[in-house]
Chimera marker file (.cmm) of the C-alpha trace (Angstrom):
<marker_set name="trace">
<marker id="1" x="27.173" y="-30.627" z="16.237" r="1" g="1" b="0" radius="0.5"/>
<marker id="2" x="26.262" y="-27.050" z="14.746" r="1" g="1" b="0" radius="0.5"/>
<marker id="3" x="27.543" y="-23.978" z="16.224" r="1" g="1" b="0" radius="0.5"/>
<marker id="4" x="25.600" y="-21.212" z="17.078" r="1" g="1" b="0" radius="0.5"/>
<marker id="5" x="27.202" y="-17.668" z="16.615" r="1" g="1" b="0" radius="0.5"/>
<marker id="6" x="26.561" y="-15.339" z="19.342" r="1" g="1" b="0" radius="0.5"/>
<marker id="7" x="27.294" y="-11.309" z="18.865" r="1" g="1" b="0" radius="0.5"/>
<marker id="8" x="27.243" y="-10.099" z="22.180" r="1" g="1" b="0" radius="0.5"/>
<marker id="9" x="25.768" y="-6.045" z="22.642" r="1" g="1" b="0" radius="0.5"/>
<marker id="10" x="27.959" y="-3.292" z="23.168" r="1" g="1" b="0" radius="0.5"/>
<marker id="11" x="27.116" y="0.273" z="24.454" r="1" g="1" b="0" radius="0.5"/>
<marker id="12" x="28.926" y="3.351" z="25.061" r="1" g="1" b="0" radius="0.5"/>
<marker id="13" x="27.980" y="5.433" z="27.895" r="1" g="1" b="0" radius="0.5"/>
<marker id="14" x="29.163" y="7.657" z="30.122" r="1" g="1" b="0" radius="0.5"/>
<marker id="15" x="30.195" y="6.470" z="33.621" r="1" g="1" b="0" radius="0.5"/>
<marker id="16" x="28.344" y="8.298" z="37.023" r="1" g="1" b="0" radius="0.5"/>
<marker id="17" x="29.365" y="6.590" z="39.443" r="1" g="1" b="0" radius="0.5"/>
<marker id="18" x="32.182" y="4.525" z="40.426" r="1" g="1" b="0" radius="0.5"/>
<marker id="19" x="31.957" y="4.409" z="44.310" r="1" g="1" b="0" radius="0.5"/>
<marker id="20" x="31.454" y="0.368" z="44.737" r="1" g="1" b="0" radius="0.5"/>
<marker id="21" x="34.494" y="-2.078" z="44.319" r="1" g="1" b="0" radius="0.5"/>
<marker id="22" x="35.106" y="-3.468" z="40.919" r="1" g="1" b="0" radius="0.5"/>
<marker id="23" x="31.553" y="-1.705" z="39.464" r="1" g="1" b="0" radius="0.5"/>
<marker id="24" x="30.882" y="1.287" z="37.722" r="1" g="1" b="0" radius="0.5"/>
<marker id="25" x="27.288" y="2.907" z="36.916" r="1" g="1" b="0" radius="0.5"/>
<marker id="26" x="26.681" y="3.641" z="33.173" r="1" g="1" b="0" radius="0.5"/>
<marker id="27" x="24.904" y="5.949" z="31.688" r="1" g="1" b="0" radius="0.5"/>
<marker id="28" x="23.404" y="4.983" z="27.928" r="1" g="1" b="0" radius="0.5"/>
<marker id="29" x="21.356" y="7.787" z="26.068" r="1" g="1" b="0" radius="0.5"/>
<marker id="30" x="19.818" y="6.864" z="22.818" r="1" g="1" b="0" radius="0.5"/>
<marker id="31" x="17.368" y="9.266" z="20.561" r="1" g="1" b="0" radius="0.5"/>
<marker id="32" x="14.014" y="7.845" z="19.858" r="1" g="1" b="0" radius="0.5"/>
<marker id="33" x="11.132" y="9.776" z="17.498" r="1" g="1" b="0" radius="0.5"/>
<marker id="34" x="7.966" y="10.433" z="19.304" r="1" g="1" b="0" radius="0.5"/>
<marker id="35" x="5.430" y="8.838" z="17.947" r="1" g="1" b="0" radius="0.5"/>
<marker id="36" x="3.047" y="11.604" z="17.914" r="1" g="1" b="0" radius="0.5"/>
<marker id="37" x="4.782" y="14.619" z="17.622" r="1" g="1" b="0" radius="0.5"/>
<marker id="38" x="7.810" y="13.114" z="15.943" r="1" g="1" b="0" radius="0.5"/>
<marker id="39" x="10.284" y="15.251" z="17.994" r="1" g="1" b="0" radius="0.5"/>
<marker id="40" x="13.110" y="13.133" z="18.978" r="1" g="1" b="0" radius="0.5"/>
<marker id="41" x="13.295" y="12.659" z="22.430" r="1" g="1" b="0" radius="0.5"/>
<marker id="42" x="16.345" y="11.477" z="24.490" r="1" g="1" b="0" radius="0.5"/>
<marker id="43" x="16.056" y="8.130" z="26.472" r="1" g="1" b="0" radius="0.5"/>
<marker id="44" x="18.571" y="7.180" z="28.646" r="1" g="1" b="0" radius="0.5"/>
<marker id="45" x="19.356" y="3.883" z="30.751" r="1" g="1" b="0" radius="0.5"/>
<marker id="46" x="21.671" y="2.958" z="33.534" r="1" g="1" b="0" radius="0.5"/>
<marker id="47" x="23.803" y="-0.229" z="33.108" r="1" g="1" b="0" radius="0.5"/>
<marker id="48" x="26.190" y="-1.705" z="35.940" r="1" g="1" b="0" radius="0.5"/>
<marker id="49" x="29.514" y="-2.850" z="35.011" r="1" g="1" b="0" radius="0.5"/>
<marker id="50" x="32.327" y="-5.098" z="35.786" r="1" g="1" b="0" radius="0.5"/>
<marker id="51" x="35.510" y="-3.340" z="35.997" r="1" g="1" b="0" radius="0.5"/>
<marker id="52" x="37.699" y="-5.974" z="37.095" r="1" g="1" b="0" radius="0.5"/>
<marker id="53" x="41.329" y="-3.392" z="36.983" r="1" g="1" b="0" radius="0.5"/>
<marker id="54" x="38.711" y="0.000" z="38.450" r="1" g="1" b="0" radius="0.5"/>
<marker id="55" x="39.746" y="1.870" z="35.450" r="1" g="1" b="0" radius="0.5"/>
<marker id="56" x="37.060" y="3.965" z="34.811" r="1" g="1" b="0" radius="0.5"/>
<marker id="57" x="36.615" y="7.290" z="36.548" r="1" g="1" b="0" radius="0.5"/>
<marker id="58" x="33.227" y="9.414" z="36.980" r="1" g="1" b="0" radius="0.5"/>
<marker id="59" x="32.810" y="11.089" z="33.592" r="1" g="1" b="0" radius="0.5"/>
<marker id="60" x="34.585" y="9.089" z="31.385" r="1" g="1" b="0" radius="0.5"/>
<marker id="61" x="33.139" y="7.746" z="28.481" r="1" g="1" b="0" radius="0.5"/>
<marker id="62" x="33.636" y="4.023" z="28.045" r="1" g="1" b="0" radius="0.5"/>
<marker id="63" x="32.218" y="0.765" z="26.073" r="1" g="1" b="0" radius="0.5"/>
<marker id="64" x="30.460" y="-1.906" z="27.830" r="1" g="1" b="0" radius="0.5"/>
<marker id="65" x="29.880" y="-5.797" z="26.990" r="1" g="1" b="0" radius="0.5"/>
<marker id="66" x="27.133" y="-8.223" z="27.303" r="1" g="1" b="0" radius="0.5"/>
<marker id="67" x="28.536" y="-10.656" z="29.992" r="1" g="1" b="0" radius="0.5"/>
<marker id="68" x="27.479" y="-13.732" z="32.182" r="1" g="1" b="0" radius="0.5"/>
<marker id="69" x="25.637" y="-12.354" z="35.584" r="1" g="1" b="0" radius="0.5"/>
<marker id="70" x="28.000" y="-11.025" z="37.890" r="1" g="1" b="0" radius="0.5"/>
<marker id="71" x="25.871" y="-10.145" z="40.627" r="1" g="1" b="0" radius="0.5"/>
<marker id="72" x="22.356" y="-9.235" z="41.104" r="1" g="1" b="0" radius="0.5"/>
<marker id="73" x="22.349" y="-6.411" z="38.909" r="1" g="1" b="0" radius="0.5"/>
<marker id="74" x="25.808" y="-6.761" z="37.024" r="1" g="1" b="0" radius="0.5"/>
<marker id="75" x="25.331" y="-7.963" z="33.784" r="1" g="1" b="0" radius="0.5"/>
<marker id="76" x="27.653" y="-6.223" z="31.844" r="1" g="1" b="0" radius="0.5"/>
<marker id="77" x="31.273" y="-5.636" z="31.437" r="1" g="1" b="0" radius="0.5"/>
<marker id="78" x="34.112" y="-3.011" z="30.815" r="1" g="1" b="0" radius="0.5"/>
<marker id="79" x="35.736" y="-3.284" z="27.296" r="1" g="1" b="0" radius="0.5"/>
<marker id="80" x="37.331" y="-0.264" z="26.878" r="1" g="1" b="0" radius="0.5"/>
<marker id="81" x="37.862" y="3.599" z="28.051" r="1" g="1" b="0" radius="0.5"/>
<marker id="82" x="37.099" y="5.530" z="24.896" r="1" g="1" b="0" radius="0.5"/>
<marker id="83" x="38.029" y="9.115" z="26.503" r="1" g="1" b="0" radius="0.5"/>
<link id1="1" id2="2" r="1" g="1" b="0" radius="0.2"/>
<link id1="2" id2="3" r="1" g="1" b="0" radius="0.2"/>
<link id1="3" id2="4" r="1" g="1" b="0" radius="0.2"/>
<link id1="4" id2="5" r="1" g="1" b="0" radius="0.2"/>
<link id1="5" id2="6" r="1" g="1" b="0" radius="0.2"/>
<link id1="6" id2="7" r="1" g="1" b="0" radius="0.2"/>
<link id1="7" id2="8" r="1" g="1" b="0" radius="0.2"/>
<link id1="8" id2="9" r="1" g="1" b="0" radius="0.2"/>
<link id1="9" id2="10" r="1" g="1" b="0" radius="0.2"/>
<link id1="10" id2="11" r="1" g="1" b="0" radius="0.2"/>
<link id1="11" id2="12" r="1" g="1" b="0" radius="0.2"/>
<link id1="12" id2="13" r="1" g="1" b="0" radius="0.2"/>
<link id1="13" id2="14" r="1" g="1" b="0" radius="0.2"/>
<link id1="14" id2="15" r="1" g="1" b="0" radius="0.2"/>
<link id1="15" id2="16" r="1" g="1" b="0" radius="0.2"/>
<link id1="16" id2="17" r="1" g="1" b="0" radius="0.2"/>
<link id1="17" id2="18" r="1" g="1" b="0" radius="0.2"/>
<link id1="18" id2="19" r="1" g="1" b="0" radius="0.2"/>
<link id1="19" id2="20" r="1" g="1" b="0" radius="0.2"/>
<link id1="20" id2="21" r="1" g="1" b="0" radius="0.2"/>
<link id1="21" id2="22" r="1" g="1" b="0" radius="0.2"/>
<link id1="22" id2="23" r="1" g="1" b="0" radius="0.2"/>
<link id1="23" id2="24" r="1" g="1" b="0" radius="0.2"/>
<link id1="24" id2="25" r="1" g="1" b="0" radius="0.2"/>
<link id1="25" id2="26" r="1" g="1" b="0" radius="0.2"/>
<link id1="26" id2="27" r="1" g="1" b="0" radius="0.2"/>
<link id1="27" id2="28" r="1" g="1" b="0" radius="0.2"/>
<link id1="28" id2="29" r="1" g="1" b="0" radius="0.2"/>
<link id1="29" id2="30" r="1" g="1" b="0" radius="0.2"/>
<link id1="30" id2="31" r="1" g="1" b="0" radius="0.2"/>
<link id1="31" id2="32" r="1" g="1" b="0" radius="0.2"/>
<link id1="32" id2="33" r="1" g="1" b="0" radius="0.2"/>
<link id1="33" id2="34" r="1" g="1" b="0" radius="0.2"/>
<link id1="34" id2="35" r="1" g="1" b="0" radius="0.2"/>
<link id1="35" id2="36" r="1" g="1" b="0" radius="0.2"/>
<link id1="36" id2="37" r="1" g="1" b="0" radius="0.2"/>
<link id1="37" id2="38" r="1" g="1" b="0" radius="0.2"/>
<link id1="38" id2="39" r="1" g="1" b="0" radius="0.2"/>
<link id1="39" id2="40" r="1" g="1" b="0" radius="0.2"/>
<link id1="40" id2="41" r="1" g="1" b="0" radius="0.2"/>
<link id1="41" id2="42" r="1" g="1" b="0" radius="0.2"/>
<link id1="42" id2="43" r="1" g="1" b="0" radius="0.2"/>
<link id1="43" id2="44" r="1" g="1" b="0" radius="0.2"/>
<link id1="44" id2="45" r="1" g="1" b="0" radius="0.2"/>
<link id1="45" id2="46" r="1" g="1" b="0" radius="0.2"/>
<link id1="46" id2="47" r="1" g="1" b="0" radius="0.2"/>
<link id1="47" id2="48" r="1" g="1" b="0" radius="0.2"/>
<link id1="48" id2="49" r="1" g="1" b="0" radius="0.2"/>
<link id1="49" id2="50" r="1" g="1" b="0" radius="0.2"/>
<link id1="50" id2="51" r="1" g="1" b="0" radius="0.2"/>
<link id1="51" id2="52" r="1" g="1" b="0" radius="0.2"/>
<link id1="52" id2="53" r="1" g="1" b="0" radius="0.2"/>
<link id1="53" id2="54" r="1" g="1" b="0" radius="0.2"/>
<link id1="54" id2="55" r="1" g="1" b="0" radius="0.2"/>
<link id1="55" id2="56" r="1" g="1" b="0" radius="0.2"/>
<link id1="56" id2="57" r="1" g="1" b="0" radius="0.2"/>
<link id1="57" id2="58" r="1" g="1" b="0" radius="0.2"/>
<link id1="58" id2="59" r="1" g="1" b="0" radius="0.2"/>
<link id1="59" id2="60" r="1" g="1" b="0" radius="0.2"/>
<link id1="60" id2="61" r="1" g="1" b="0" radius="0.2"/>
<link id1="61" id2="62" r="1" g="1" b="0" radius="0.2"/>
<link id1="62" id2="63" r="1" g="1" b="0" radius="0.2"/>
<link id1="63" id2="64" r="1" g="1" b="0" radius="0.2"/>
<link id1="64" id2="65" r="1" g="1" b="0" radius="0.2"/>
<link id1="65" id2="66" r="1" g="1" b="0" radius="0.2"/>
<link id1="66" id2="67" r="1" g="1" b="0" radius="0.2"/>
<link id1="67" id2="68" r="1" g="1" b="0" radius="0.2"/>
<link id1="68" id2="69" r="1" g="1" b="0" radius="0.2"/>
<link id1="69" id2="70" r="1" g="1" b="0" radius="0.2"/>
<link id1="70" id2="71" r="1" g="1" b="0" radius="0.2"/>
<link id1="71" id2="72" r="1" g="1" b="0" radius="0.2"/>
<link id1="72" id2="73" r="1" g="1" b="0" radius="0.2"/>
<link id1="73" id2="74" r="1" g="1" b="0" radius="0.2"/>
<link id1="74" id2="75" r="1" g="1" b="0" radius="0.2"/>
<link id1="75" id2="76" r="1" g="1" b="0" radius="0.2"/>
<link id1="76" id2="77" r="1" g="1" b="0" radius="0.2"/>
<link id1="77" id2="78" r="1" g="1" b="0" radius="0.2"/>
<link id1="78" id2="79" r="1" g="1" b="0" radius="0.2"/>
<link id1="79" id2="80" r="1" g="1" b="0" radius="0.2"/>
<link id1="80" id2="81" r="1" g="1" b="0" radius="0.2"/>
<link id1="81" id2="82" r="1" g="1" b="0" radius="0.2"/>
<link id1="82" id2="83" r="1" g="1" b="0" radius="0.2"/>
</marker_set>
């Protein structure tokens, strides 16, 4: 039987919000170039995480994980608190 190898995506973000039970709100920002007036131009997303040990604290910056569904809109998990 082959194996498949499977890299799972992580993102650093800065947690807003960490009001629900075991969840925290991510923030992701990422620079992307216009395509017309090749400015770059901030982009940001907002991931929700499993934080199993609630951690994380509004406005620390942390790494999230690629993880199985959790909940309707958890997909992701807590990996580390970088500051």
């Amino acid at each position: 039987m082959t194996e498949t190898k499977t890299t799972k995506r992580k993102l650093t973000g800065v947690v807003v919000s960490d009001k629900a039970t075991k969840t925290i709100v991510v923030k992701v920002e990422r620079k992307t170039m216009h395509s017309k007036y090749h400015k770059f131009v901030t982009n940001s997303n907002k991931f929700h995480a499993h934080d199993e040990t609630e951690q994380a604290q509004v406005g620390n910056t942390v790494t999230i994980i690629e993880s199985r569904p959790r909940s309707a809109l958890k997909r992701w998990e807590l990996l580390s608190v970088v500051k």
